[in-house]
C-alpha positions in Angstrom: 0.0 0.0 0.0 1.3 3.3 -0.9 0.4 6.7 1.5 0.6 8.7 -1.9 -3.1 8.9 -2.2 -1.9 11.8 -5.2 -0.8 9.4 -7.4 -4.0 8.4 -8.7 -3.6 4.9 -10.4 -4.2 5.2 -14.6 -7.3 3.4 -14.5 -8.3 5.8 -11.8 -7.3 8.7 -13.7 -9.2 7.7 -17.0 -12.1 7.3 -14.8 -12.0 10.9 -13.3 -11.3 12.1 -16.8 -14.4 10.5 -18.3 -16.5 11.5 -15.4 -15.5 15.1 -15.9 -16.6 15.5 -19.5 -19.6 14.4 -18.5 -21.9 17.3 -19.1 -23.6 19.8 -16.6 -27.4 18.3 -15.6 -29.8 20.3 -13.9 -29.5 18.3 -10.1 -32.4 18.0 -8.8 -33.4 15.6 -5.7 -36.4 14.3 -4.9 -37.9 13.4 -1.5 -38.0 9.4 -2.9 -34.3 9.3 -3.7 -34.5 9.4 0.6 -32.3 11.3 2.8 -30.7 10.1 5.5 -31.1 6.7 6.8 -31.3 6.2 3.1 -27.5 5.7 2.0 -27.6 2.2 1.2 -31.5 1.6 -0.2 -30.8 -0.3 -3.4 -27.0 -1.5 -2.3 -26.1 -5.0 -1.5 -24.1 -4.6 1.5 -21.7 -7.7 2.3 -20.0 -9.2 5.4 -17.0 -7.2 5.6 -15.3 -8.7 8.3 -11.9 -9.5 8.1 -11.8 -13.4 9.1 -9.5 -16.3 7.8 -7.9 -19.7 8.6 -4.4 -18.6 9.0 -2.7 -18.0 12.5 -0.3 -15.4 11.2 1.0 -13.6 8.1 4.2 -11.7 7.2 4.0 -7.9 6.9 7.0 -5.2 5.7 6.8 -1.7 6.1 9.0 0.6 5.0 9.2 4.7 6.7 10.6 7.5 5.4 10.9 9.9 8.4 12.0 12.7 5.8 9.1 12.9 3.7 5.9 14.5 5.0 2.7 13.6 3.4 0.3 15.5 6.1 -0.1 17.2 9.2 -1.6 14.9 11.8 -4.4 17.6 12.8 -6.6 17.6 15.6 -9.7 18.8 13.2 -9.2 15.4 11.6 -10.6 13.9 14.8 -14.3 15.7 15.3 -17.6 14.9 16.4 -21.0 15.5 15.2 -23.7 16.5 17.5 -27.4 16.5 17.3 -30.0 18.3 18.2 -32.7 15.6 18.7 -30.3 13.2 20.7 -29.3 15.8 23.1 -33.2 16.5 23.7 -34.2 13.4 23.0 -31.4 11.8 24.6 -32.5 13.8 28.1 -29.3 15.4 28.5 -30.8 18.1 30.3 -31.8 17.4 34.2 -35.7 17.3 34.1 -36.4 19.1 37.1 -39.4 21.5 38.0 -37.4 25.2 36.2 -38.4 28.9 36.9 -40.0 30.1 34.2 -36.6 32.7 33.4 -34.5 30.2 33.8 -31.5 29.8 31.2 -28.3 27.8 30.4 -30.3 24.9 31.6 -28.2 21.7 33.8 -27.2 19.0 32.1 -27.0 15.5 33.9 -23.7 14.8 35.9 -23.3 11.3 34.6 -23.6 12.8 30.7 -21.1 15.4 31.9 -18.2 12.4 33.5 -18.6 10.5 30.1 -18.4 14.0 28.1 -15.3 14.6 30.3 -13.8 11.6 30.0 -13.1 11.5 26.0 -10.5 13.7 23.6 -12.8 16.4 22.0 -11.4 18.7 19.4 -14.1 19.8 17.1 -17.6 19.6 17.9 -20.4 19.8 14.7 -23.8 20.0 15.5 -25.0 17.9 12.3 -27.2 16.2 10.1 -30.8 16.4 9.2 -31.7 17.8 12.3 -29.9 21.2 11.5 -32.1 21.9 8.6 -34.9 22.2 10.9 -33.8 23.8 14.2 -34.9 27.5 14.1 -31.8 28.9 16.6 -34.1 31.8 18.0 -36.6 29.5 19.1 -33.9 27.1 21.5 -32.2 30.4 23.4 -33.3 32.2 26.5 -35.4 31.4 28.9 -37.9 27.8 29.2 -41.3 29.8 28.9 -39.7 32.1 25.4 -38.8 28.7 23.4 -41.0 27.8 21.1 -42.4 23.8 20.8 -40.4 23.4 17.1 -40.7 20.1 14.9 -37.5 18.8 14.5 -37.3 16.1 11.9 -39.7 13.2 13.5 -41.1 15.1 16.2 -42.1 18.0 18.5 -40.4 19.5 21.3 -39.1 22.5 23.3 -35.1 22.8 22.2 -33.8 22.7 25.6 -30.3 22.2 24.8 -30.0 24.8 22.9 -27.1 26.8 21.4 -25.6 28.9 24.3 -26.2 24.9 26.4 -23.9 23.2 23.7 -21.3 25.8 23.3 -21.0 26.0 27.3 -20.3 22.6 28.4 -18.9 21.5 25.9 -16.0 24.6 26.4 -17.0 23.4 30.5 -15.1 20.7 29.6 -12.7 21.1 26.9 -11.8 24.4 26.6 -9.6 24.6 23.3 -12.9 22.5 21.3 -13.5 24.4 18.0 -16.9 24.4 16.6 -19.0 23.8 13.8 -21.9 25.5 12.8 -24.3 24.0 10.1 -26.3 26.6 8.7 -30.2 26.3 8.5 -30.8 27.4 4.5 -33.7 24.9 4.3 -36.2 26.7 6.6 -34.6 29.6 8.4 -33.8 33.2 7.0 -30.6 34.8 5.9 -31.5 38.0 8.1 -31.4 34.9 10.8 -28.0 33.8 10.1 -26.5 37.6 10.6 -28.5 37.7 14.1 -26.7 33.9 14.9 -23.3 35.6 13.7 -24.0 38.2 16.1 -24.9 36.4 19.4 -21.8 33.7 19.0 -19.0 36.2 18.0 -20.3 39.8 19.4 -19.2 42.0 22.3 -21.7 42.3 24.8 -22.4 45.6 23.2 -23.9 44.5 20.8 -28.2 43.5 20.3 -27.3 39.6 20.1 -24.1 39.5 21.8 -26.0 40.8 24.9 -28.8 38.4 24.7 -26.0 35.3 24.6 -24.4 36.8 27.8 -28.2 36.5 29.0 -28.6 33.1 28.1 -24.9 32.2 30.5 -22.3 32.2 27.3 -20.5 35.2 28.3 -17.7 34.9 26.0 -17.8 34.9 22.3 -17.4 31.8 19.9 -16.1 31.8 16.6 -17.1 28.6 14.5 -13.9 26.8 13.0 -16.5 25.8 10.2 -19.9 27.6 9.0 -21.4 24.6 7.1 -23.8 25.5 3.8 -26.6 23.6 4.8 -26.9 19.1 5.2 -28.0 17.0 2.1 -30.2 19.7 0.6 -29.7 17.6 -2.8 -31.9 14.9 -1.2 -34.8 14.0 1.2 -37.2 16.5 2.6 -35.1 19.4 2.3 -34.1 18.4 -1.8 -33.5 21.6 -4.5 -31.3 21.8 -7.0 -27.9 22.7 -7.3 -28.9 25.9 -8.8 -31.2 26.7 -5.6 -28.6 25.4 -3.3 -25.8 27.6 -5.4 -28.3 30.8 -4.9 -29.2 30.2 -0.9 -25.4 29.9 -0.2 -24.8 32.8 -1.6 -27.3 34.9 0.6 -26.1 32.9 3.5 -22.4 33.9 2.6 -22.9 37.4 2.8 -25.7 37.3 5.6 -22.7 35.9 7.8 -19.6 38.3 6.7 -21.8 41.3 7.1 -20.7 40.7 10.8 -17.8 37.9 10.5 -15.8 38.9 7.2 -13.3 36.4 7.2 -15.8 33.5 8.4 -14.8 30.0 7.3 -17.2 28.2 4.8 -18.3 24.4 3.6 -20.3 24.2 0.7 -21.4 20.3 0.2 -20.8 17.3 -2.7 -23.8 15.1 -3.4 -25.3 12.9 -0.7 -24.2 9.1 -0.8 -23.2 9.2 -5.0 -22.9 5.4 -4.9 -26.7 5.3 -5.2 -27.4 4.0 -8.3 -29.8 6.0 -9.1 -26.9 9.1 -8.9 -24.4 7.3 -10.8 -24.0 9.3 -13.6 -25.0 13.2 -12.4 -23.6 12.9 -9.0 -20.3 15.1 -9.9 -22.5 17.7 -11.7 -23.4 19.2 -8.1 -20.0 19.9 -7.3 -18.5 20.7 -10.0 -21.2 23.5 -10.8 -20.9 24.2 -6.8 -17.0 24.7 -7.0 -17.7 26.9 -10.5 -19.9 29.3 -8.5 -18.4 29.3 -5.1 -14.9 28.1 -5.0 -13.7 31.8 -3.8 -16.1 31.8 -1.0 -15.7 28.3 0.5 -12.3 26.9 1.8 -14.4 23.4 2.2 -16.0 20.9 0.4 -18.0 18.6 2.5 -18.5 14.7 1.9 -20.4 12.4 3.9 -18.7 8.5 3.5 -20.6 5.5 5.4 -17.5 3.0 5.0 -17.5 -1.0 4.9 -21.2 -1.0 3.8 -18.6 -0.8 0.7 -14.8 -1.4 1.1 -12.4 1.8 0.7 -11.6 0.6 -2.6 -15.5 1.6 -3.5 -15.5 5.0 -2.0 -12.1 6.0 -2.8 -12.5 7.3 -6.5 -15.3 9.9 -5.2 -13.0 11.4 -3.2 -10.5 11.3 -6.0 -12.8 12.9 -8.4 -13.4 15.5 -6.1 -9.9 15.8 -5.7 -9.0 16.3 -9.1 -12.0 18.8 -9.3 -11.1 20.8 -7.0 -7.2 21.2 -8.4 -9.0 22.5 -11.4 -11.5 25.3 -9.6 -10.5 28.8 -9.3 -9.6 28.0 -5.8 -7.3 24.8 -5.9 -6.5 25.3 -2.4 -9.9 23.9 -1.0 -9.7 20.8 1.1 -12.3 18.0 1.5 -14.4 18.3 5.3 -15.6 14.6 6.0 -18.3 16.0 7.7 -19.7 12.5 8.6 -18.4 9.3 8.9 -18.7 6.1 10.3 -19.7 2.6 9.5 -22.7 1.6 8.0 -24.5 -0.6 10.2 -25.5 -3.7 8.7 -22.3 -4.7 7.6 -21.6 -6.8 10.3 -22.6 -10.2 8.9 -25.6 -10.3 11.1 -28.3 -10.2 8.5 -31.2 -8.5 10.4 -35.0 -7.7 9.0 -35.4 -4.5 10.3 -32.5 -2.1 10.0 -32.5 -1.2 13.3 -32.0 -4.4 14.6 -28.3 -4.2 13.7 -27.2 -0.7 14.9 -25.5 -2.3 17.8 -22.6 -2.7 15.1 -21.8 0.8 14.7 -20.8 0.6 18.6 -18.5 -3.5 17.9 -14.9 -3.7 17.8 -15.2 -4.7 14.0 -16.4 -0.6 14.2 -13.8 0.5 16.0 -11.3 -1.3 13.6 -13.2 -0.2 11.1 -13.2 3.4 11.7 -9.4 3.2 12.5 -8.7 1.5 9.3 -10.5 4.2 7.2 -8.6 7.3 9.6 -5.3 5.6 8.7 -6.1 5.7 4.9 -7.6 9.2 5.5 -4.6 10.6 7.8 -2.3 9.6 4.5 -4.2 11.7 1.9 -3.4 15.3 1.7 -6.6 16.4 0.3 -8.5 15.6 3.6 -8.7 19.1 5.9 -11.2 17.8 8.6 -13.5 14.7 9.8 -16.3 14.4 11.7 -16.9 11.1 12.9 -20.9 10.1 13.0 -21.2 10.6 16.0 -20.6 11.7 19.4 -23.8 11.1 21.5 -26.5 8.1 21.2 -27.1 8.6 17.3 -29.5 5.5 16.2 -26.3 3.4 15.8 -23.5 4.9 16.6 -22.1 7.4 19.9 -19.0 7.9 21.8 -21.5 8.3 24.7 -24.5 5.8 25.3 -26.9 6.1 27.8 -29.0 3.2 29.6 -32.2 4.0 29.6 -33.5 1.6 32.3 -31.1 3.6 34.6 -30.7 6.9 33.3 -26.4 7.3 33.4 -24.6 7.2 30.1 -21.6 5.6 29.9 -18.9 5.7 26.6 -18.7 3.0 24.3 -15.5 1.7 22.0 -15.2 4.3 19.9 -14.7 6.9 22.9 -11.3 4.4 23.7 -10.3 4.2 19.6 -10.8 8.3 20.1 -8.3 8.0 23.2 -5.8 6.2 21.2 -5.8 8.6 18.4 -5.0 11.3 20.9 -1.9 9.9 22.1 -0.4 11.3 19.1 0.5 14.9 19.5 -1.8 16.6 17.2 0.3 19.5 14.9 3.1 16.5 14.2 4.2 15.8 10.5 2.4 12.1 8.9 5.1 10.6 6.9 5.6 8.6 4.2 5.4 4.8 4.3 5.0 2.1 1.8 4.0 -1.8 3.1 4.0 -5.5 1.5 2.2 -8.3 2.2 -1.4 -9.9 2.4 -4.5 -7.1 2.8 -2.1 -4.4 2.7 -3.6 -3.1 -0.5 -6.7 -0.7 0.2 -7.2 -0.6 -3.7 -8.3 -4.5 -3.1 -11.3 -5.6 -1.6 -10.0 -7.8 0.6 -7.5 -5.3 2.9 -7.4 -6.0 6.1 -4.3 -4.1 7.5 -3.4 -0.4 7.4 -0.9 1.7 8.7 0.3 5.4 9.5 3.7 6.7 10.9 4.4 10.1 12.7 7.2 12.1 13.0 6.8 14.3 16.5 9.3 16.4 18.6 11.3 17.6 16.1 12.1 14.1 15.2 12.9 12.9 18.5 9.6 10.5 18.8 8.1 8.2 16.0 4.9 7.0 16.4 3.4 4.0 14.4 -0.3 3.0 13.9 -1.6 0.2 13.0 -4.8 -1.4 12.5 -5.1 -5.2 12.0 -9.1 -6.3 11.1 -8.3 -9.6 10.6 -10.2 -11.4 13.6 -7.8 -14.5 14.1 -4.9 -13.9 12.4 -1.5 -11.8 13.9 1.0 -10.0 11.4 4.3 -10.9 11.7 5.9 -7.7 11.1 9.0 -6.2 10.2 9.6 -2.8 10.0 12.2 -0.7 8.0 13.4 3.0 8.4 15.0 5.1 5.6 18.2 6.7 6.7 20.8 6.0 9.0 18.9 7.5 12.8 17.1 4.1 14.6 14.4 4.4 17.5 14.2 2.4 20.0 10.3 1.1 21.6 9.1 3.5 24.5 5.5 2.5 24.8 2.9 0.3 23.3 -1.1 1.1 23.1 -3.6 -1.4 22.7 -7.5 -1.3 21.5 -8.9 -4.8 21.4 -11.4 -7.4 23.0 -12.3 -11.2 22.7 -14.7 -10.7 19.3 -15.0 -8.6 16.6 -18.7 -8.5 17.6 -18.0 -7.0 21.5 -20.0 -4.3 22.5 -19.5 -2.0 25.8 -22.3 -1.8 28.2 -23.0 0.4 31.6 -21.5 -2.7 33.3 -19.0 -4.4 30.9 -16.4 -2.9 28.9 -14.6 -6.2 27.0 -13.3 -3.3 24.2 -10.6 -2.0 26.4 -7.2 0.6 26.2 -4.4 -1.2 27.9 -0.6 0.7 27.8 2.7 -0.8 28.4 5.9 0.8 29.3 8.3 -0.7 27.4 11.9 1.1 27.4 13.8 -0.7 25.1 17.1 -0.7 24.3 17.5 -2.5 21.5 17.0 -0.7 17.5 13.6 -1.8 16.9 12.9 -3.6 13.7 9.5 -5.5 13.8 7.1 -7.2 16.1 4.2 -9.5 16.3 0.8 -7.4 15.9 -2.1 -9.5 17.4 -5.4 -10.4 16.0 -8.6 -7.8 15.8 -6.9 -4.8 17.4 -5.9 -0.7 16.6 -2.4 -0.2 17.9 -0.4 2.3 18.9 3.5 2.4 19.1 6.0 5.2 20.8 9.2 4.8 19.4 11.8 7.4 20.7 15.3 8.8 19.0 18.0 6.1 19.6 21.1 8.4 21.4 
């Protein structure tokens, strides 16, 4: 497997070529092409576990401490959010409220679990954004307005001013992600909302946030343009979309000038009923707002298809972008996450298998696609799907019968990834040997290396799915410098199908202090696991 995701293979390339002279269509979505919870209608999803008979196989891979490919960024590691699981969920404490009451209390066992996991970049996402109306879920209990968010109706009372606060509670450096309501709010809304999260106190809105117990101003890392508006409910055309981002643009800068954008790709273009149109969207989006948008945002559900399915999107987007007005536009993954359903477990009703987006073969499967992801220059941020309790998937999982939330796998692969110093350089590496090759169905193993401390620590990832069979690795370093093995992190449990409850965790962190002396050269990687190694500067 080579990290040079830029070095699009030929076939590759005459694909993106022939896709590109494709002419412009007029987009348009309709309500029965779905929405979300729709990705995979018409797609045979297959068991995508990584199982065989063999005990062990041979690995090489080779590192090249001296040539960078990427930085390894901490807005590669986000969250989404939602609106309708942190109501829903019953984040807030449901106790009797004065009627002026603000800034409402959010349960102390949500809080611990909240506390307890890396958080960098928070996005409050998905379909639920296209119907919160912001005005409606500040101030005080008896102002907010009952509003019908996606399936149902209810008083927002985690609103905005409730996210922002614990979340910075908490973690105080978190950056933020706004996705912008163009599907049923107002532009003249969206310059109010600029107002109350960046203004002084002198100002109309910036007042009424220090009201609402958010005395201090937020800046979003990321205004989003809109979620899915080419399908579902919220469906227009590319045209329409094109026009509303454009009002939304300079709704926002009339108060935040140099405000960050996202404008968005097509929804799930693996559908075959997208097949041939879905690069028309953003190609006509990137020939209309490329100066105004620094993003463009993609949302991949992974190992309902293998990487090798999903990668050319991203490559044709890739090459797209080089060719805009504005090559300098990175891809936002603003979702992300398994589709459940790939598990092997063929259930009737969809539902029944969202327990897999919360397994080990998740976790693994996540980690594999971060690795692959971490490697490709083109990538400027990931959300992962998602932080809190969404239908299948959540760092954070609350048991119902007893009212405390607990974290799940994921919340430990998250844990892992932060023991990398975010800011360090990803480097190149190249490796051999069975399942190493993401551009075959079949891959099982990935890997990333990470030069840190001014090249005083190397840190190696590695993600084995395969849920019997070790790697026999050895590892080889460019150049003359050798590092010796400091530390040694470990994400694993006894199945690929192991799920964390309130009471048992069997997907589990362990760390070992290792201190070598000798140069290291290779070890043994163990079945089903994400690992992490510290290698420090040999003196």
């Amino acid at each position: 497997m080579k990290s040079q995701f830029m070095k699009i293979t030929f076939v590759t390339l005459l694909t993106v070529m022939a896709l590109w002279f494709v002419p412009f269509a007029t987009v348009v979505a309709t309500a029965a092409e779905g929405g979300a919870g729709h990705e995979y209608d018409g797609i045979t999803i297959e068991d995508n576990r990584a199982t065989g008979s063999t005990t062990s196989l041979p690995i090489a891979i080779t590192i090249d401490p001296t040539k960078k490919i990427n930085v390894y960024s901490s807005r590669l590691f986000g969250y989404n959010d939602s609106w309708v699981t942190t109501n829903h969920g019953l984040r807030i404490t449901r106790i009797p409220t004065p009627a002026g009451s603000t800034n409402l209390p959010v349960k102390e066992s949500y809080l611990r679990a909240l506390a307890s996991i890396p958080l960098t970049m928070d996005r409050m996402s998905g379909t639920a954004s296209s119907y919160l109306i912001w005005k409606d879920a500040i101030g005080s209990v008896d102002q907010r307005q009952v509003q019908h968010i996606v399936w149902s109706k209810f008083k927002v009372l985690y609103g905005p001013a409730e996210w922002v606060s614990n979340i910075r509670r908490l973690h105080p450096s978190a950056e933020f992600v706004w996705v912008l309501n163009i599907a049923r709010d107002t532009p003249e809304n969206a310059r109010d909302l600029a107002e109350f999260f960046t203004g002084g106190p002198d100002t109309a809105w910036g007042k009424k946030r220090v009201a609402c117990g958010m005395k201090e101003p937020m800046m979003p890392a990321i205004w989003e343009l809109g979620n899915e508006m080419d399908w579902g409910k919220e469906a227009v055309d590319v045209d329409e979309y094109i026009k509303r981002c454009r009002q939304w643009i300079e709704a926002v800068r009339s108060v935040v000038p140099d405000a960050v954008f996202a404008a968005q790709a097509a929804s799930s273009p693996w559908k075959p009923s997208k097949a041939k149109t879905w690069m028309n969207w953003h190609r006509k989006v990137l020939a209309s707002l490329a100066p105004d948008i620094r993003y463009l945002t993609f949302h991949p559900y992974y190992r309902g298809m293998a990487p090798k399915a999903l990668m050319p999107y991203i490559q044709t987007m890739t090459a797209d972008i080089a060719r805009c007005s504005n090559p300098g536009i990175k891809l936002y993954l603003s979702e992300h996450g398994i589709w459940p359903g790939s598990g092997g477990v063929k259930t009737k009703n969809w539902r029944d298998s969202w327990y897999q987006g919360r397994t080990l073969n998740s976790c693994l499967s996540t980690g594999e696609w971060i690795l692959l992801m971490l490697q490709n220059p083109a990538i400027g941020a990931m959300s992962y799907h998602c932080l809190d309790g969404g239908a299948a998937w959540g760092l954070i999982w609350q048991d119902k019968s007893r009212d405390r939330y607990y974290t799940t796998g994921p919340a430990d692969m998250f844990k892992l990834f932060a023991g990398v110093p975010y800011g360090s350089d990803v480097v190149f590496t190249h490796m051999t040997g069975s399942g190493t090759d993401w551009q075959q169905k079949d891959s099982s193993f990935t890997s990333a290396a990470v030069i840190a401390d001014e090249g005083k620590s190397l840190y190696l990832l590695l993600n084995n799915r395969m849920a019997d069979t070790s790697r026999d690795m050895s590892v080889h370093l460019v150049g003359s410098q050798e590092y010796t093995l400091a530390e040694k992190t470990i994400l694993t449990a006894p199945n690929l199908d192991s799920i964390n409850t309130l009471d048992d965790h069997p997907i589990q962190l362990s760390r070992t202090v290792c201190n070598e002396d000798k140069p290291f050269s290779g070890m043994s990687v163990p079945p089903r696991c994400l690992m992490l190694l510290k290698l420090k500067k040999r003196d």
